[in-house]
N, C-alpha and C positions, 0 to 999 in steps of 0.2 A: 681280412676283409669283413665287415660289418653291414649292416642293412643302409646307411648313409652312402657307401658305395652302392651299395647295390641302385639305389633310388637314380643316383648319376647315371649307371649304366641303361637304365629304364628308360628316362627321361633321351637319350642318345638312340637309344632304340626308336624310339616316336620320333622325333627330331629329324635324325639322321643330317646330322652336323653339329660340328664341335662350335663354333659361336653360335648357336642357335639354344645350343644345350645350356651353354656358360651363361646367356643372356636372360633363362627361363632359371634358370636357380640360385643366379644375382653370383657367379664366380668367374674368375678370369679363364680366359683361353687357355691360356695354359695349366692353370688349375685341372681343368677339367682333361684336357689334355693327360700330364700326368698320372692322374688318375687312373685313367684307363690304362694307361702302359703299364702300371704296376698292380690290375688286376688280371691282365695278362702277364706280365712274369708271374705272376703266384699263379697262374692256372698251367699256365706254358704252351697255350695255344694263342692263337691271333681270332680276335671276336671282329672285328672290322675290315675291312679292303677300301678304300679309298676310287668314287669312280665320279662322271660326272652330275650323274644325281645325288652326290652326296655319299655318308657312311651304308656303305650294303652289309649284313652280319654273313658270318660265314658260316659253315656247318656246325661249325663248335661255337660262333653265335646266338645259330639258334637254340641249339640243345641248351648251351646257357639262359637264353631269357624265359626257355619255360620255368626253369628249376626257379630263378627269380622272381617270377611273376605270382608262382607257389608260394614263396618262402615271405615276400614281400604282403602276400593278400591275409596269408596267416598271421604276419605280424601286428597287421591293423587288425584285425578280428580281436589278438589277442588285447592290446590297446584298448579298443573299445570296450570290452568284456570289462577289463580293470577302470575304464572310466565309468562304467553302467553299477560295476562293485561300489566304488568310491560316492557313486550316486546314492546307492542306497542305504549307505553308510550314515550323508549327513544332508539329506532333502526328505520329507515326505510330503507326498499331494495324496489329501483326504477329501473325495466327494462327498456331498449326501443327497439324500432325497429333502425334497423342499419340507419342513414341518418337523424332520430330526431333530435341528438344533433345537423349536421348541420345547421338546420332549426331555430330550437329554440334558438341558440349559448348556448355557457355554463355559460353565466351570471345568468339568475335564479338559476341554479342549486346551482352556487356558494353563488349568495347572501343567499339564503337557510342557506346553509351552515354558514357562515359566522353569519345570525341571530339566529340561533340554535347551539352553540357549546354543547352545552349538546348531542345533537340527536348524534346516530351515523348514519351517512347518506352514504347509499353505493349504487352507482347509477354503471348499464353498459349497454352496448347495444351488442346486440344476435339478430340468425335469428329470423323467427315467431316458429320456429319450438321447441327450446332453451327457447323462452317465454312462450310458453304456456306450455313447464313442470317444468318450475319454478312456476307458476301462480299455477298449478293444484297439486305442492307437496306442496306448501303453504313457499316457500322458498322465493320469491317474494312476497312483499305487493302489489305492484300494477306495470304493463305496460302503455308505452306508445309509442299507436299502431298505424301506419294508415293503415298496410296492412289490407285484411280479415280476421276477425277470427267468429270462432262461437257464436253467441248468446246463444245457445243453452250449453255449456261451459261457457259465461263468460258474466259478467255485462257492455257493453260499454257505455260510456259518450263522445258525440264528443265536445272538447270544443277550437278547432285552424282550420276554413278551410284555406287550402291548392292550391294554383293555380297552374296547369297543365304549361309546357313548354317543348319546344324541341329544342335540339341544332344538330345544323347541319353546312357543308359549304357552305358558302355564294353559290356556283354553282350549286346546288343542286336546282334544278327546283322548290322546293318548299319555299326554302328561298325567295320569292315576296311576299309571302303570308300573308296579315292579323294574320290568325289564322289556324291552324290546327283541322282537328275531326277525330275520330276516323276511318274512311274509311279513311284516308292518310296513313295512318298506312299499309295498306294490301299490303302482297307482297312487301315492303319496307326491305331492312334489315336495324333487329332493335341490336344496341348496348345497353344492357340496366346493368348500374352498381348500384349496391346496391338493399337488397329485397326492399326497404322502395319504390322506383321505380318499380319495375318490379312487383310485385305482384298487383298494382292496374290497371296498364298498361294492364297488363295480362287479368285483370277478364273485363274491359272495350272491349277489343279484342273478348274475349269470348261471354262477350252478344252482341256485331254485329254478332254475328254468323262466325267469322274465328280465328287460332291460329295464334298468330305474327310468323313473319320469323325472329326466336332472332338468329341472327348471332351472337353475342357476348355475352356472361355473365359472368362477374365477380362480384362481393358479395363486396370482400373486396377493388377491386380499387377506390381510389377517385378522380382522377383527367380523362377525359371521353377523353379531349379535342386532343390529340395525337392520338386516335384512329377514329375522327372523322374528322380529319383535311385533305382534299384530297379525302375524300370519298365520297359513294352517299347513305354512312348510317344513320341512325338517333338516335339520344338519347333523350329519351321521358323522364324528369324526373321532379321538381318542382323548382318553384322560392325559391329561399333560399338555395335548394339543389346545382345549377347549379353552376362553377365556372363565375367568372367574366370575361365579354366578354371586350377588347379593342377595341375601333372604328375604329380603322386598322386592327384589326384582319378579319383571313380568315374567323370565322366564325360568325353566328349569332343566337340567341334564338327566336325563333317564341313560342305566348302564343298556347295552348291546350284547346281548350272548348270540354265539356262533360255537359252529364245531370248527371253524378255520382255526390255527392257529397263529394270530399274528407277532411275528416278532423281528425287532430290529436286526439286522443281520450285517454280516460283513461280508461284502463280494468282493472277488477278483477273477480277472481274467484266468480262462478255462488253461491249466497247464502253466500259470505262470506262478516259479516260487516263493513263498511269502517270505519277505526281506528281515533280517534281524530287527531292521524297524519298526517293521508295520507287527510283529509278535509283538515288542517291546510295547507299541501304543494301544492293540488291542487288551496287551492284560494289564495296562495302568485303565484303560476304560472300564476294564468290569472289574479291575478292585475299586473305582470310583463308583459304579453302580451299587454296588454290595455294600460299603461304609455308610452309603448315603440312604441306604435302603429303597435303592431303584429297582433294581432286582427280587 
């Protein structure tokens, strides 16, 4: 007897009729028929009585369809286990925060790519908001985050810090400055584009004890510098993020010092274990950081 009988017997259990069973799993009457007789001779009890509602199971019926319905539920578990292995074998889904890939460029991603033709590799970038239910329905292998997120949710790994900058116009009282901290910020209006910016901005704001004056936000603009150009506002956002400034140009980046540490990180779901793939692509990312002297 194999689990293929077994599923016959199940399906005769629900049914409770031999054409009704044969017609739900595309077999003839007697097929199924058969079948049954000769899980009955191998047990050597009778699993059926014949009445006018159809098959009724009898005491050693029932005791049978629990042990099946056991043995049946485990099989698929184990099936799926092996199709979830086989997943993580030759797929991986990489999120990020919106502004990583400018940071990082898309070279890793690609050589990745390019060394793993096998993997299917499907990388995009979302708010935090976006990331963290893809991370938490398990449709994501892994993020890669700098905003906040919870600990208490998710496994972070910081492995890219990230340098603080601000762009502004050159006229702007604060453009002589060395460096900026976070008191510059207050009562300032702030332009602040993309979350991979403004959420770390944000919480740095919050522990001085004041909310920023966000004059502007947009998520999906990338270029800052038009909206900055002429004003006495500021764009608080990271090296690698910022466009390039011309030495003619109006304006200028001043660095950002903080005691925060910001840095790129790689989350997963809280308890969930990290795949031989997703190892495999975090340490082709930071030996592509370190060659290229990202790191």
């Amino acid at each position: 007897m194999d689990t293929s009988d077994m599923k016959v017997f199940s399906v005769l259990c629900s049914s409770k009729s031999i054409s009704r069973a044969a017609e739900s799993l595309f077999m003839s009457q007697q097929g199924v028929s058969n079948l049954l007789q000769r899980i009955e001779r191998e047990l050597g009890v009778e699993l059926f009585t014949r009445s006018r509602n159809g098959l009724e199971l009898t005491k050693y019926g029932e005791v049978f369809q629990k042990y099946v319905e056991v043995i049946l539920g485990e099989y698929n578990a184990m099936q799926n286990n092996m199709e979830q292995i086989k997943k993580e074998d030759t797929r991986l889904f990489v999120t990020m925060d919106l502004g990583i890939l400018a940071i990082l460029t898309s070279k890793p991603f690609l050589e990745f790519r390019a060394n793993h033709p096998d993997v299917e590799f499907i990388m995009q970038e979302h708010t935090p908001k976006t990331n963290e239910r893809l991370l938490d329905e398990g449709a994501a292998d892994m993020c890669l985050a700098l905003a906040p997120y919870s600990t208490e949710m998710f496994d972070i790994t910081p492995f890219y810090q990230v340098h603080g900058a601000v762009l502004m116009d050159k006229k702007n009282k604060l453009a002589q400055r060395g460096a900026l901290y976070v008191e510059d910020l207050k009562n300032k209006p702030i332009l602040a584009f993309g979350s991979v910016a403004y959420y770390p901005y944000l919480r740095a704001c919050r522990k001085a004890g004041f909310e920023p004056n966000m004059a502007v936000s947009a998520i999906e603009l990338q270029d800052p510098r038009p909206y900055v150009r002429g004003t006495d506002g500021l764009c608080p956002s990271f090296y690698g993020l910022l466009p390039q400034i011309d030495e003619g140009d109006s304006l200028v980046v001043i660095p950002f010092e903080t005691d925060l540490l910001w840095s790129i990180c790689t989350m997963m779901k809280r308890g969930r274990k990290q795949s031989a793939l997703c190892k495999l692509f975090v340490r082709e990312l930071v030996e592509f950081c370190m060659a290229n002297k990202i790191i």
